[in-house]
C-alpha positions in Angstrom: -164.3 -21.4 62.7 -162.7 -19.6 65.7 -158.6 -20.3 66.0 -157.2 -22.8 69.0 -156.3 -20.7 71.6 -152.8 -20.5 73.6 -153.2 -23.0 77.0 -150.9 -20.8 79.0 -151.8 -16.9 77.7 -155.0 -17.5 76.2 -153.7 -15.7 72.8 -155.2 -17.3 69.4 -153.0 -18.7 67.6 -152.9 -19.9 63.8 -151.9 -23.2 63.9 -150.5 -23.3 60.3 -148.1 -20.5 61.4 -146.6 -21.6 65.0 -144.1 -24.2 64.9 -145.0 -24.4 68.9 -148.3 -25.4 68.6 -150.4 -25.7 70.6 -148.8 -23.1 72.6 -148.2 -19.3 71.2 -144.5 -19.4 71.5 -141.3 -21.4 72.9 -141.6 -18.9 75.9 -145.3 -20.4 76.6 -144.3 -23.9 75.6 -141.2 -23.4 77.7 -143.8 -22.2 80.9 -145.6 -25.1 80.2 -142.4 -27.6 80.5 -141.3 -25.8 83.4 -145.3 -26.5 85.2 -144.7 -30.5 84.4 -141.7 -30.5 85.7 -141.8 -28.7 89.1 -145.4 -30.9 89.5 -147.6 -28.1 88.6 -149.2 -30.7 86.7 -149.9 -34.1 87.4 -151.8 -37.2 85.8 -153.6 -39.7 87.9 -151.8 -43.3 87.8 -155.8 -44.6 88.6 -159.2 -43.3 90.3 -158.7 -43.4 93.9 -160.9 -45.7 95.8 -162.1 -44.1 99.2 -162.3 -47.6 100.9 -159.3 -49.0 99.3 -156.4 -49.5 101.8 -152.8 -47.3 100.1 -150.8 -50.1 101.5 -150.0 -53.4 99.3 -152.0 -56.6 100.3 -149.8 -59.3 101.9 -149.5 -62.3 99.6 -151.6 -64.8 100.4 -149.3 -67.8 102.8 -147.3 -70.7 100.6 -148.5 -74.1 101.7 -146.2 -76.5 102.6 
Protein backbone atom coordinates (compact mmCIF):
# COMPACT_ATOMS: atom_id res chain seq x y z
CA UNK A 1 0.00 0.00 0.00
CA UNK A 2 1.74 3.18 -1.13
CA UNK A 3 1.90 6.12 1.82
CA UNK A 4 -0.44 9.44 1.54
CA UNK A 5 1.44 11.89 -0.02
CA UNK A 6 2.25 15.66 1.29
CA UNK A 7 -0.63 18.11 -0.57
CA UNK A 8 1.71 21.02 -0.71
CA UNK A 9 5.47 19.22 -1.41
CA UNK A 10 4.34 16.04 -2.63
CA UNK A 11 6.74 14.16 -0.01
CA UNK A 12 5.21 10.71 1.43
CA UNK A 13 4.51 10.85 4.51
CA UNK A 14 3.78 8.07 7.38
CA UNK A 15 0.76 8.96 8.82
CA UNK A 16 1.35 7.18 12.15
CA UNK A 17 4.53 9.39 12.54
CA UNK A 18 3.33 13.08 11.59
CA UNK A 19 1.43 14.85 14.10
CA UNK A 20 0.55 17.33 10.93
CA UNK A 21 -1.04 14.99 8.88
CA UNK A 22 -2.05 15.17 6.16
CA UNK A 23 0.59 17.58 5.45
CA UNK A 24 4.58 16.69 5.94
CA UNK A 25 5.28 19.33 8.48
CA UNK A 26 3.87 22.56 10.35
CA UNK A 27 5.97 24.47 7.69
CA UNK A 28 3.63 22.69 4.84
CA UNK A 29 0.54 22.81 7.05
CA UNK A 30 1.48 26.44 7.88
CA UNK A 31 1.71 27.13 3.62
CA UNK A 32 -1.35 25.56 3.46
CA UNK A 33 -3.18 28.01 6.19
CA UNK A 34 -1.44 30.84 4.72
CA UNK A 35 -3.25 29.65 0.77
CA UNK A 36 -6.87 29.74 2.67
CA UNK A 37 -6.36 32.62 3.95
CA UNK A 38 -5.04 35.04 1.33
CA UNK A 39 -8.00 33.17 -1.01
CA UNK A 40 -5.63 30.91 -2.69
CA UNK A 41 -8.26 28.55 -2.10
CA UNK A 42 -11.85 28.90 -2.25
CA UNK A 43 -15.10 26.57 -1.92
CA UNK A 44 -18.11 27.22 -3.97
CA UNK A 45 -21.25 28.49 -1.82
CA UNK A 46 -23.45 26.55 -4.91
CA UNK A 47 -23.11 25.65 -8.79
CA UNK A 48 -23.39 28.68 -10.69
CA UNK A 49 -26.34 28.87 -12.97
CA UNK A 50 -25.38 30.60 -16.43
CA UNK A 51 -28.99 31.94 -16.86
CA UNK A 52 -29.61 32.79 -13.31
CA UNK A 53 -29.69 36.55 -12.66
CA UNK A 54 -26.64 37.47 -9.41
CA UNK A 55 -29.05 39.94 -8.20
CA UNK A 56 -31.83 39.01 -5.45
CA UNK A 57 -35.43 38.67 -6.83
CA UNK A 58 -37.77 41.49 -5.55
CA UNK A 59 -40.39 40.07 -3.22
CA UNK A 60 -43.40 39.54 -4.66
CA UNK A 61 -46.06 43.01 -3.83
CA UNK A 62 -48.14 42.78 -0.30
CA UNK A 63 -51.82 43.03 -1.08
CA UNK A 64 -53.77 45.36 0.62
Amino acid sequence: MSRPKCPVCGISVEPSKTPSMPFCSERCRLIDLKRWLGEEYSVPDRLADPDEDEEMPEPPAEDE
